[in-house]
TILOTI-101940 format. One record per residue (C-alpha): x, y, z; residue in three letters. Coordinates in steps of 0.25 Angstrom, whole numbers, plus 2048, in hexadecimal, padded with zeros to 3 digits. Layout:
XYZALA ...
***
This chain:
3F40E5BCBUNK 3EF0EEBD6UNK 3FB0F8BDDUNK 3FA0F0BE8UNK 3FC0E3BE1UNK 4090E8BDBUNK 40E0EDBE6UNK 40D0DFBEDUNK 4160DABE1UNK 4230D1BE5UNK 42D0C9BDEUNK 4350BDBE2UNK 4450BFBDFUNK 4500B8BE3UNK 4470B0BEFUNK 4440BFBF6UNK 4370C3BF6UNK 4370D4BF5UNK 42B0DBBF7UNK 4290E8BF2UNK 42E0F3BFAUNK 4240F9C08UNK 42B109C0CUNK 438105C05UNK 43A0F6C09UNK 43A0EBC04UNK 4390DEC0BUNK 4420D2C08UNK 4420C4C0CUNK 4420B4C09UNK 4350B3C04UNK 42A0A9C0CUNK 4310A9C1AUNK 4290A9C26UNK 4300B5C2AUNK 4300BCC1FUNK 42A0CBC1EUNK 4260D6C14UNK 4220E3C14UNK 4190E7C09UNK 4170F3BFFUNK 40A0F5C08UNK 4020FABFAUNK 3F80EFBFBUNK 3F20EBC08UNK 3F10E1C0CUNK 3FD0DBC03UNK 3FA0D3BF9UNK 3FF0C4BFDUNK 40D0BFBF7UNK 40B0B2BEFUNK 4120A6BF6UNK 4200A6BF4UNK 425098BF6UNK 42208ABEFUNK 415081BF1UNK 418072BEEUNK 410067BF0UNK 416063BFEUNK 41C06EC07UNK 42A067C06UNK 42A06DBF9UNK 425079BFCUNK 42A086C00UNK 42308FC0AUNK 42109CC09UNK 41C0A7C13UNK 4170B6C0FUNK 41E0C2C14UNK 4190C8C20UNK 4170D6C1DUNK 41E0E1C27UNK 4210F0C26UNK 42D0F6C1FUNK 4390F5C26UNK 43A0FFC31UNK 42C102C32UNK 427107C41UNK 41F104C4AUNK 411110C4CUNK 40A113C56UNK 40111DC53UNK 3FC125C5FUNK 3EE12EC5CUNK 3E8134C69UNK 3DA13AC69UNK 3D5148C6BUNK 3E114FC6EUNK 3E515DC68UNK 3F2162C65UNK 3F3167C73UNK 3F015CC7CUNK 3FF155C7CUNK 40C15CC83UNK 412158C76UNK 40C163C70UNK 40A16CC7AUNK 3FF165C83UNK 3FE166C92UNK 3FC157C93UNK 40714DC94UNK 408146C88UNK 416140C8BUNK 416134C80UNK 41213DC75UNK 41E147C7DUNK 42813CC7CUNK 426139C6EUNK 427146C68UNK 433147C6FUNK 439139C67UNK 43113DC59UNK 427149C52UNK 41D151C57UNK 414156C4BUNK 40C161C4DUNK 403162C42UNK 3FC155C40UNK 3EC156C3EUNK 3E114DC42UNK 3D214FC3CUNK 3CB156C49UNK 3C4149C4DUNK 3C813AC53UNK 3C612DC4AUNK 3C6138C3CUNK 3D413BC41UNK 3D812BC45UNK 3D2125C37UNK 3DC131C30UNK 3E912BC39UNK 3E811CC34UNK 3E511EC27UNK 3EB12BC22UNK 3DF130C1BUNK 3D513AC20UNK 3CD138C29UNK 3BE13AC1FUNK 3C8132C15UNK 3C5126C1EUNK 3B712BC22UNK 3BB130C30UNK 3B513EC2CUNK 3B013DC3AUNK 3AF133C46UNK 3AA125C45UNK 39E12AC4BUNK 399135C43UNK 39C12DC37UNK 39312FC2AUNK 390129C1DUNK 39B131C16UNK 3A812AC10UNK 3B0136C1AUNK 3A8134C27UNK 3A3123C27UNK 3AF120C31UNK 3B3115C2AUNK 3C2114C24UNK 3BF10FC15UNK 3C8102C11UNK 3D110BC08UNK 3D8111C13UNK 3DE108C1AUNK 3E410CC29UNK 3F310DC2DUNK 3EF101C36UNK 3EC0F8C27UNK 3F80FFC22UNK 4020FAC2DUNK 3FA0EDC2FUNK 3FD0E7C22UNK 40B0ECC21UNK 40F0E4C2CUNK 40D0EBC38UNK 4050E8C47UNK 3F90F2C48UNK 3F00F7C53UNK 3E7103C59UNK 3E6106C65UNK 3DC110C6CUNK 3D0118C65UNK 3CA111C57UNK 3C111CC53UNK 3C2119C43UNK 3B910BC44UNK 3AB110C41UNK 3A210FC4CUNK 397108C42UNK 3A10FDC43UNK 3A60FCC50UNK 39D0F0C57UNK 3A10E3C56UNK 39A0DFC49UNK 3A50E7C43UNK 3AA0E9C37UNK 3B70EBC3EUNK 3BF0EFC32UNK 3C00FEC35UNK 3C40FAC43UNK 3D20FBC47UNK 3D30ECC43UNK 3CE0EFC37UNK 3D60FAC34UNK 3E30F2C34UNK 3E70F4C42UNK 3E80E5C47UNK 3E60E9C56UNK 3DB0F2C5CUNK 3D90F7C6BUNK 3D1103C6EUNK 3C4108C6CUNK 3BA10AC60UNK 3B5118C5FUNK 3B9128C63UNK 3BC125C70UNK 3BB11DC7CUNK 3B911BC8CUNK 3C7118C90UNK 3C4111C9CUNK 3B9109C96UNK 3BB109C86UNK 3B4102C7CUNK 3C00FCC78UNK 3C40F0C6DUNK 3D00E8C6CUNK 3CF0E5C5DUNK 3C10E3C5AUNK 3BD0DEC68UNK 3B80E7C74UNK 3C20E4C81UNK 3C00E9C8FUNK 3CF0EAC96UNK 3C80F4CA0UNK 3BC0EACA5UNK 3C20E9CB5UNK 3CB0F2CB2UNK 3C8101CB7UNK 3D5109CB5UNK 3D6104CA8UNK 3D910FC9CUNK 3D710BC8DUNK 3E4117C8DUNK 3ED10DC93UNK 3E5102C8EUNK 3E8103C7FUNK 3F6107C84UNK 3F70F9C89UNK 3F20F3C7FUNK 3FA0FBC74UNK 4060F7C7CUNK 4010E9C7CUNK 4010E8C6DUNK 40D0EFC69UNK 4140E6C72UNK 40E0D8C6FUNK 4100DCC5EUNK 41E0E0C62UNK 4230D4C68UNK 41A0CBC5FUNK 4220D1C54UNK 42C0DAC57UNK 42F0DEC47UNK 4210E3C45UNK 41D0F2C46UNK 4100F4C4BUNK 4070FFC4BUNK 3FD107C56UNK 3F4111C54UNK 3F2116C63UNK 3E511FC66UNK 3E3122C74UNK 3D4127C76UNK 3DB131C7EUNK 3D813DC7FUNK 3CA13CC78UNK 3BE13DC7FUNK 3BD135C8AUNK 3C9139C91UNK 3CC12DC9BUNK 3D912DCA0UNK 3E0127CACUNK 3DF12ECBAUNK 3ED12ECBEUNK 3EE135CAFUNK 3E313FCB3UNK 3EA142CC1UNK 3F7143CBAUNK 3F014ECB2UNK 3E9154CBEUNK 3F6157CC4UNK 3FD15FCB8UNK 3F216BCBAUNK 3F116BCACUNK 3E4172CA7UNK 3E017CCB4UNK 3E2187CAEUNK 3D9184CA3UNK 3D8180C93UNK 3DC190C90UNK 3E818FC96UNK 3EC17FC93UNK 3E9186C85UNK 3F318FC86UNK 3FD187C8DUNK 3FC17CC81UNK 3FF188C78UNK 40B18DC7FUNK 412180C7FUNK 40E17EC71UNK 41618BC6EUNK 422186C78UNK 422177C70UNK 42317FC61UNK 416178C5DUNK 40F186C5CUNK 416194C56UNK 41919EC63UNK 40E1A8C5BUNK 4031A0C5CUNK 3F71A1C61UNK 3EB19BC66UNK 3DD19CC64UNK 3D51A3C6CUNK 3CC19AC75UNK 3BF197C70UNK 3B819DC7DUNK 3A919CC75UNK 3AC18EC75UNK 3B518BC82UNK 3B3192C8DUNK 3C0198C93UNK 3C6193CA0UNK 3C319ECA8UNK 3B619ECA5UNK 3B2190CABUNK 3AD18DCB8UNK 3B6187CC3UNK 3AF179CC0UNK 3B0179CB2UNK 3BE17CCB2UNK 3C0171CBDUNK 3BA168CB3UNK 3C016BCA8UNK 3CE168CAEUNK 3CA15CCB0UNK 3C5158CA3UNK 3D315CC9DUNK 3DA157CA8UNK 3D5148CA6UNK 3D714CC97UNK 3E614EC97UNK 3E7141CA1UNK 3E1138C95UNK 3EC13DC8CUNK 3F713DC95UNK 3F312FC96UNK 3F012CC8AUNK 3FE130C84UNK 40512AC93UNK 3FE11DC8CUNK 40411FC7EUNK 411120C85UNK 40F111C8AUNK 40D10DC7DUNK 41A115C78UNK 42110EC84UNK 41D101C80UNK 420102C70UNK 42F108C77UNK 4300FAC7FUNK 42F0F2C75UNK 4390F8C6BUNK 4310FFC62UNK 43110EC64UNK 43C110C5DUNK 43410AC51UNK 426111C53UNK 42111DC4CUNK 417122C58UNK 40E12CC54UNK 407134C5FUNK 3FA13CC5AUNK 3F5146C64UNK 3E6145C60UNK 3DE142C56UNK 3D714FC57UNK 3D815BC5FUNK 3D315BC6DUNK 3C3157C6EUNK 3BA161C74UNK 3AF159C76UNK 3AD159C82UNK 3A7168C7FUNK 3AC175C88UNK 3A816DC93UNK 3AC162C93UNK 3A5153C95UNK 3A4147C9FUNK 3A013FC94UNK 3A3142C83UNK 396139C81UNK 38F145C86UNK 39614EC7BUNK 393145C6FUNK 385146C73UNK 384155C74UNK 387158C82UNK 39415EC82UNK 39216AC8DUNK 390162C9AUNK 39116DCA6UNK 39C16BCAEUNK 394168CBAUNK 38E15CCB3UNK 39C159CAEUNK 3A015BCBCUNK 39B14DCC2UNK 3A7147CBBUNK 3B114FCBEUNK 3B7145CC8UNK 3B7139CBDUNK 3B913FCB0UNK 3C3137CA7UNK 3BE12CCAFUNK 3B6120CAAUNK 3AA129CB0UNK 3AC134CA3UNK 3AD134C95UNK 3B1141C97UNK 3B914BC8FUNK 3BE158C90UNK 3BB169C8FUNK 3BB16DC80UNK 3C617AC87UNK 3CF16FC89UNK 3CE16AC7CUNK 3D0176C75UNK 3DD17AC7EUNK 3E216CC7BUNK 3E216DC6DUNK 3ED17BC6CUNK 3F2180C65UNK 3E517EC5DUNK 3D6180C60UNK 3CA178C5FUNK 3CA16AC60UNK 3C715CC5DUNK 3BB15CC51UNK 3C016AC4BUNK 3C6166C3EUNK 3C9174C39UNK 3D2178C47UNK 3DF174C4BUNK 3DA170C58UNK 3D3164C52UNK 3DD15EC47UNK 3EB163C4CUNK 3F1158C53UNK 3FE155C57UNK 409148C57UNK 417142C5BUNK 41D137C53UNK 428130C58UNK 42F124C50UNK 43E124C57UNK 44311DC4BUNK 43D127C40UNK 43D134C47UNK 44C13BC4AUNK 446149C4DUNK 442146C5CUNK 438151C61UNK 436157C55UNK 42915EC4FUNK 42315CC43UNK 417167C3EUNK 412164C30UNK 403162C2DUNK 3FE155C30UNK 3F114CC33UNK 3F113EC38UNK 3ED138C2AUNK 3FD13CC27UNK 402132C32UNK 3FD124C29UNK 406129C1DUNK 41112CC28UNK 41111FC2FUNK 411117C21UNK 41D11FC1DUNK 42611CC27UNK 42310DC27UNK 42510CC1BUNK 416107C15UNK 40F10BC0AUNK 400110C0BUNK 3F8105C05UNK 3F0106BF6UNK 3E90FBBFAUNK 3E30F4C06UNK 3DB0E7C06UNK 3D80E9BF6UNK 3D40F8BF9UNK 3DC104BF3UNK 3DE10EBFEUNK 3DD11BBFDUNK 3EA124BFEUNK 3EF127C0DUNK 3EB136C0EUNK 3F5139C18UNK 40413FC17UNK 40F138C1DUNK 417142C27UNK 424137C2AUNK 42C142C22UNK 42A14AC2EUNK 432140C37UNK 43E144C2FUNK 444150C37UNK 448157C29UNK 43A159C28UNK 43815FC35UNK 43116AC2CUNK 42E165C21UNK 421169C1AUNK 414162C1DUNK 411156C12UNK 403156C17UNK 3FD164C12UNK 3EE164C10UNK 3E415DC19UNK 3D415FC1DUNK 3CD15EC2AUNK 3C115DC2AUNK 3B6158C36UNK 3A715AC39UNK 3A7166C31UNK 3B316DC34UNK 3BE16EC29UNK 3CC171C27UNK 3D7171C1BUNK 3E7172C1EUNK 3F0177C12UNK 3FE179C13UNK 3FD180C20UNK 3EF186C1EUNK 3E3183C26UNK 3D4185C20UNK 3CA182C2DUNK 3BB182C2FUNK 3B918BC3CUNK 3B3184C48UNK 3A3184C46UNK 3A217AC51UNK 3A8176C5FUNK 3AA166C60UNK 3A0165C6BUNK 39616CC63UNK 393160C5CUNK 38415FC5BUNK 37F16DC53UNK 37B16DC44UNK 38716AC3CUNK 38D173C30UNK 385170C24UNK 390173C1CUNK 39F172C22UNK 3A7173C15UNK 3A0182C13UNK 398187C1DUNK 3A618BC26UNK 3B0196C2AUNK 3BD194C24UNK 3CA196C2AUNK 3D8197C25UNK 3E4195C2CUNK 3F3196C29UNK 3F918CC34UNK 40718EC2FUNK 40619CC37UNK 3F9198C40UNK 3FA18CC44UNK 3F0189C4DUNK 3E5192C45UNK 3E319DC4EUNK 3E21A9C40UNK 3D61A4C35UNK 3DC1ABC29UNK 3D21A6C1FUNK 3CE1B4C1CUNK 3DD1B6C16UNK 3DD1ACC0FUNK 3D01A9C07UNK 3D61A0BFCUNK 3DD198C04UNK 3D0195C0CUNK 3C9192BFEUNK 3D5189BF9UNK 3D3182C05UNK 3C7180C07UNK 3C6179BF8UNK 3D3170BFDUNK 3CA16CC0AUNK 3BE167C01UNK 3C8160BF7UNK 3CC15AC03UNK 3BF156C0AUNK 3BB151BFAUNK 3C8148BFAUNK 3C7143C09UNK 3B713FC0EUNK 3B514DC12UNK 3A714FC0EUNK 39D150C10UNK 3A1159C1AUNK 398157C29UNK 397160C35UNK 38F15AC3DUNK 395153C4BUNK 38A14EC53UNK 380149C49UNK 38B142C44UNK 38C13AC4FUNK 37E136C4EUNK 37E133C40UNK 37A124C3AUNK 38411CC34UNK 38810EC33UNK 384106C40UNK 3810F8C40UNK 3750FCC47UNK 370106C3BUNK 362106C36UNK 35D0FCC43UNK 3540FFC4CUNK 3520F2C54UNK 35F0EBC5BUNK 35C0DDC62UNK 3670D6C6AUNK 3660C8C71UNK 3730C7C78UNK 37D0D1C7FUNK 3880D9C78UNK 3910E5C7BUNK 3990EDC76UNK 3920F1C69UNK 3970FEC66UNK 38E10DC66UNK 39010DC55UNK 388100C53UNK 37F0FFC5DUNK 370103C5FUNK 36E111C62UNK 363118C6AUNK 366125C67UNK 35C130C63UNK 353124C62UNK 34511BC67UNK 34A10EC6BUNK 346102C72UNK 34F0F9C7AUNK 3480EAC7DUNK 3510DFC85UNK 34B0D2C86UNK 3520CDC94UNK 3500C0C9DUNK 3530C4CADUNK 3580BACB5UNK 3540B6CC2UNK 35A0BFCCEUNK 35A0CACC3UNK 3610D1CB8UNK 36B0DECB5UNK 3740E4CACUNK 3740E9C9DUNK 36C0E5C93UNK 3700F2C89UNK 3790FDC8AUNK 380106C7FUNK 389112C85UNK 38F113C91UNK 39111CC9CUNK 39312AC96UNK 385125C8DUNK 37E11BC88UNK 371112C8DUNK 370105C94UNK 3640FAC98UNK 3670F3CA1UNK 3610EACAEUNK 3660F1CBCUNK 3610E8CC7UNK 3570E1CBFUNK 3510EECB9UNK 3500F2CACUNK 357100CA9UNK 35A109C9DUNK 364114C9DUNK 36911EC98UNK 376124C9BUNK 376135C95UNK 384136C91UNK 387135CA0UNK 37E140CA4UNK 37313ACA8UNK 36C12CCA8UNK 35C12ACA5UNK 35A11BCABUNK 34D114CAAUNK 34B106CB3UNK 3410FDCB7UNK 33C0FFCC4UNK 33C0EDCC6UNK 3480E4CC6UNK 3450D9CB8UNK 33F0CCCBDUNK 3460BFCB8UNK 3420BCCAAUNK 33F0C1C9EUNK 33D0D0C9DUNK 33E0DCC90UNK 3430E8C94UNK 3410F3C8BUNK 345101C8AUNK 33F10AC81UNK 34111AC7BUNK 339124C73UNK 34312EC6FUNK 33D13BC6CUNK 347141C64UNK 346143C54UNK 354138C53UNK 361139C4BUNK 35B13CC3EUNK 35C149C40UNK 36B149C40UNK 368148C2FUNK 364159C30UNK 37115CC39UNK 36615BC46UNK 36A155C52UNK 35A158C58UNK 35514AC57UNK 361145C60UNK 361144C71UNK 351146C71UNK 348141C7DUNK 343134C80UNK 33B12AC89UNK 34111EC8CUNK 338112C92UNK 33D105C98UNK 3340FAC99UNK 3330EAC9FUNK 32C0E1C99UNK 3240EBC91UNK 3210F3C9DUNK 326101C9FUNK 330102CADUNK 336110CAAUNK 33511CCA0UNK 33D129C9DUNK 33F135C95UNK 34C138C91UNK 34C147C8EUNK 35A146C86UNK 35F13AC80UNK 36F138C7AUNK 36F13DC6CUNK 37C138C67UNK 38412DC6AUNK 386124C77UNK 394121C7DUNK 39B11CC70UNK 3A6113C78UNK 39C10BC7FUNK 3930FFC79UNK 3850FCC77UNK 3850EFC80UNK 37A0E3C81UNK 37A0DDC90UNK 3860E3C98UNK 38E0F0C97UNK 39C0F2C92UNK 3A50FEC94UNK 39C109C9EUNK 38F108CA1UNK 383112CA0UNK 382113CAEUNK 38A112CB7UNK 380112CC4UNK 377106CC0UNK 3820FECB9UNK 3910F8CB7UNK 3950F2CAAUNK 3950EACA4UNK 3880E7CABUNK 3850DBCA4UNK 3750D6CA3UNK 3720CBCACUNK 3640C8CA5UNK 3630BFC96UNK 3630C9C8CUNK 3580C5C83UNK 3580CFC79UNK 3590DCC76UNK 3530E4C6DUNK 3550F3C69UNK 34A0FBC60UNK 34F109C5CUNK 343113C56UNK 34C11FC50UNK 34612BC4DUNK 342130C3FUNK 34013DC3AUNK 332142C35UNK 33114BC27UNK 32D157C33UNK 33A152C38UNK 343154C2DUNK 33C160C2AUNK 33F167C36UNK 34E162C37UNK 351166C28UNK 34D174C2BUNK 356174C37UNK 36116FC2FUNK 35F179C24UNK 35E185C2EUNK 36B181C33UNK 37217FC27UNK 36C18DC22UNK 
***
């Protein structure tokens, strides 16, 4: 018999059925009642089902029924809402210091813990995939996002079957679960709707889904699912905010599963896209802002100001000391122009509006959990960030982050200027000075992306549970890391980590339960959790008992698209650190300390060996570019005969750093057509073709910059017509991403648009988008959903008033020649040299 298979053994004695014991209890109860109820020892998962218990005869009056237990939780287990925000440093919240008001998280540090020393992994979904299943993050193949994902066990973004998620955990131990807000753990390979959906949230044990699929998300128009279904609750609708959206609809849910059944715990994973890029908030929330004069006096001085209220709150000693400011990298405030600086205030300003907002939203949902009787019952944790602050909006700033991911991440601020008036609007995709970033993040430095700084895995978190915490207001400073808050949360309800879910072994919980900590007598108790990695794109760290091994910073996170480090794990400057008298790594002692810097180093690779680690990958943009699954691999001709939306960028065609050929078959109607026949992006880039008054247009929208139309001069007559739009791309193509060389990427191009085999328009495009198109919007056949490419020529959704035929794609992708690869290996190798 198999461990599970035992542990699912049960005896009949004296008309009682007794299971065997879940976190110390052991469920009692006259065996087949409707009624009745069990909680399980949770070993085997699903549990194996009970063989019937009453008597079968052959007429029911001579029968005796018999009804299985439904399983529940151990006795006094809690409800969880587990709160992750996104892209906020240690010194965003006034919780911990921060200028902006944070007065949920304020209010609940005030009835439960703040813990000071909690770590994330520098980067987004790598940090959220190590919260639900309390392994690392390269344990379950989140080396990296989604999108940069490679064919390597640590960095496929896909959660392997033998580690089940807290959301399976609690699911088949009897309680309600849900995720609302930011899904960026379902590959994007798999994020159509052709499925599979088992590595959605649905999949993943959490019964209810509403949010959005992928790093982040429009908030006034998102890409957004309930369950596995695309919704639009802003169609008509133009004030609508997906911040108070999901709010409204986490409130919903908590409320119907509580009055449905009141005896059953339910639990809420809750991530806001706020604050990551784009920052959308509300205008009454940027006004509020606005009026606090916040930021005038610049990211220096908000530095500084973070610092010393820090030192006043006792989360950083009075000797401490910053860093100095990265003037190479950030210009000081007093160097900027009165137009730069006028800007600037304002990208931060709509920033701290989007997370004021964000946690008055998380409020709501606390009110609403309150109003039903339950907070006294709910372990709430509240995660400032999954990362540090991003800085990829570059020194400058961007109207658009689609601009950054495609290598143009230094717009000048006259350009950025013409948006000034809108910015946080549904006009922007917009995000923020990097000065801002790196001030937000204090007492630390650097930021989101760094893995080997403070600044861009030390977060903070307040834990409130008013039935399980006594020491109200108290702080909590051991070392953590959010793969420690699975254990925890199994712990305190009393369930066991499974050895086996649907017939597969699992592989330990790699996580360390902190609940001892909610004991005051263990205020300052020692750490439990005492050695842990970091490791992202290159950059790599190892904490040991209080000491910190760190790669120096060889690369900026807006500096994305150079040659990558041929070798990460050696080809680096080593620093040493002693945060039990430095905490915030201001004094590199590795010169001190040789040993120690040897010693770690050979715990760091035992630790990469053990976890997914290698092989080890610095590059950034090329990754992004990278093949992988896609259920559009290795095709090169697409035909579609009937409308569709919604298919997402992951598993659609793509155009990119390629020839192609677009072919629709269309029947005009008499008195004319209009509208889309294909679109993919949306307004901050992408391409559409489309009929506008009866002609036929192509366009291209450059990331917001710029749009290269052609049209036909006459208006399509009724009847049958082929509309064509073909483009020879210059460019050597995406191979050359194989020799760390992003040259054949972005390269030239003429683009012809024909009727009926007769040429109506041609143009060159001297640049062409080298990366990646707007990842929330949708590759759409014969209307447009979410925003449109442009703005001036059309409304979505636009939808096409002619009979779409067919459609046919043919994609030409570029391949190297021998001269080719001869020329790019003896780049590559120069470089390495």
């Amino acid at each position: 018999m198999i461990a599970g298979t035992r542990a699912m053994a049960f005896v009949m004695a004296a008309g009682m059925l007794t299971l065997p014991p879940a976190g110390g209890a052991v469920a009692q109860m006259t065996p087949g009642a409707p009624g009745a109820t069990t909680t399980i020892d949770g070993r085997q998962l699903p549990p194996l089902p009970l063989p019937f218990g009453g008597t079968i005869a052959e007429q029911a009056e001579k029968s005796t029924p018999w009804w299985p237990p439904q399983v529940v939780p151990p006795k006094n287990a809690p409800n969880v809402l587990l709160i992750i925000t996104d892209d906020a440093g240690f010194g965003v919240p006034s919780t911990f210091g921060g200028v902006i008001p944070t007065s949920t998280m304020d209010a609940l540090a005030a009835e439960g813990l703040r813990f000071t020393n909690i770590h994330s992994t520098a980067l987004c979904s790598p940090t959220r995939a190590a919260l639900i299943t309390g392994r690392n993050h390269h344990s379950v193949g989140f080396g990296v996002i989604s999108e940069q994902s490679t064919g390597y066990p640590g960095y496929n973004s896909v959660i392997p079957d033998d580690k089940a998620t807290i959301g399976r955990i609690l699911l088949d131990n009897g309680y309600s679960t849900s995720w609302f807000g930011k899904d960026h753990n379902t590959p994007a390979f798999q994020a159509s709707q052709s499925g599979p959906f088992d590595l959605w949230p649905t999949g993943l044990g959490f019964e209810y889904f509403y949010g959005f699929v992928g790093g982040d998300s429009n908030q006034w128009q998102p890409n957004l699912f309930r369950n596995t279904t695309q919704i639009y609750p802003f169609d008509g609708n133009p004030e609508w905010n997906l911040v108070t959206g999901m709010a409204n609809d986490a409130i919903d849910w908590i409320t119907r599963m509580h009055q449905i059944d009141p005896g059953k715990p339910f639990f809420v994973k809750y991530a806001p896209g706020a604050t990551h890029a784009p920052h959308h908030p509300t205008k009454e929330w940027v006004e509020k802002i606005e009026a606090m004069n916040l930021f005038d006096d610049g990211y220096e001085a908000l530095r500084q100001t973070i610092f010393e209220n820090q030192k006043k709150m006792g989360l950083v000693p009075e000797d401490a000391t910053l860093t100095p400011w990265p003037a190479d990298k950030l210009k000081p405030w007093d160097q900027l122009s009165d137009d730069e600086k006028k800007l600037f205030i304002r990208q931060v300003e709509v920033f701290a509006a989007y997370a004021a907002y964000s946690d008055h939203e998380i409020g709501r949902v606390i009110d609403a959990i309150d109003a039903i009787g339950e907070l006294d019952d709910t372990l709430i944790f509240y995660i400032n960030g999954d990362n540090g602050t991003s800085a990829e909006g570059g020194p400058m700033g961007t109207p658009n982050e689609v601009a950054f991911f495609n290598g143009l991440n230094e717009l000048p601020v006259e350009t950025q200027m013409k948006w000034y008036d809108v910015w946080g609007t549904e006009a922007t995709y917009n995000h923020m000075s990097a000065g801002w970033s790196w001030a937000f993040d204090t007492p630390f430095d650097w930021f989101k992306q760094n893995a080997s700084r403070l600044g861009g895995i030390r977060q903070n978190m307040v834990v409130s549970w008013p039935n399980g915490i006594t020491d109200k207001g108290g702080k909590r400073d051991q070392f953590m890391h959010v793969i420690d808050v699975v254990p925890t949360i199994l712990e305190v309800s009393g369930i066991n980590a499974p050895l086996e879910v649907d017939g597969i072994l699992q592989h330990p919980i790699e996580g360390t339960s902190f609940a001892y900590t909610f004991d005051t007598a263990n205020a300052d108790a020692p750490s439990r959790h005492t050695t842990q990695y970091f490791e992202m794109m290159g950059q790599w760290a190892l904490y040991r008992e209080g000491w910190l091994l760190s790669t120096k910073v060889n690369r900026a996170p807006w500096e994305a698209f150079g040659a990558a480090n041929p070798d990460p794990l050696n080809n680096q400057v080593l620093e040493l650190y002693d945060l039990t008298k430095d905490m915030n790594q201001t004094t590199d002692v590795a010169a001190d300390h040789p040993d120690k810097v040897k010693e770690l180093k050979a715990l760091f690779i035992e630790e990469a060996q053990k976890y997914q680690v290698f092989p080890m990958d610095a590059s950034v943009g090329k990754r992004v570019a990278a093949p992988r699954p896609n259920i559009t691999a290795g095709r090169t001709e697409f035909v579609y005969t009937r409308p569709m939306t919604g298919l997402p960028q992951g598993d659609s065609p793509s155009l990119l750093n390629s020839s192609y050929t677009i072919t629709a078959e269309i029947d005009v109607p008499a008195g004319g057509a209009e509208g889309m026949i294909l679109t993919s992006g949306g307004r901050f880039a992408g391409y559409g073709f489309y009929l506008l008054k009866g002609k036929p247009v192509f366009t291209w929208n450059m990331l917001d910059l710029e749009r290269i139309r052609w049209e036909g001069a006459d208006a399509l007559s009724p009847g049958r017509h082929t509309v064509e739009f073909d483009f020879r791309y210059d460019g050597l193509g995406a191979e050359t991403l194989a020799y760390d060389s992003m040259s054949g990427l972005g390269k030239s191009g003429t683009g012809t648009l024909k009727v009926d085999g007769a040429v109506v328009d041609t143009k060159e495009m001297k640049n062409t988008i080298p990366m990646i198109l707007q990842w929330d919007e949708a590759f759409d056949i014969g209307s447009d959903t979410l925003t449109g490419v442009y703005d001036t020529d059309y409304k979505p959704p636009f939808p096409l008033t002619a009979t779409l035929e067919k459609l046919t794609i043919k994609v030409d992708r570029p391949k190297l020649s021998e001269a080719d690869i001869k020329k790019l290996e003896d780049a590559e190798q120069r470089a390495s040299d």
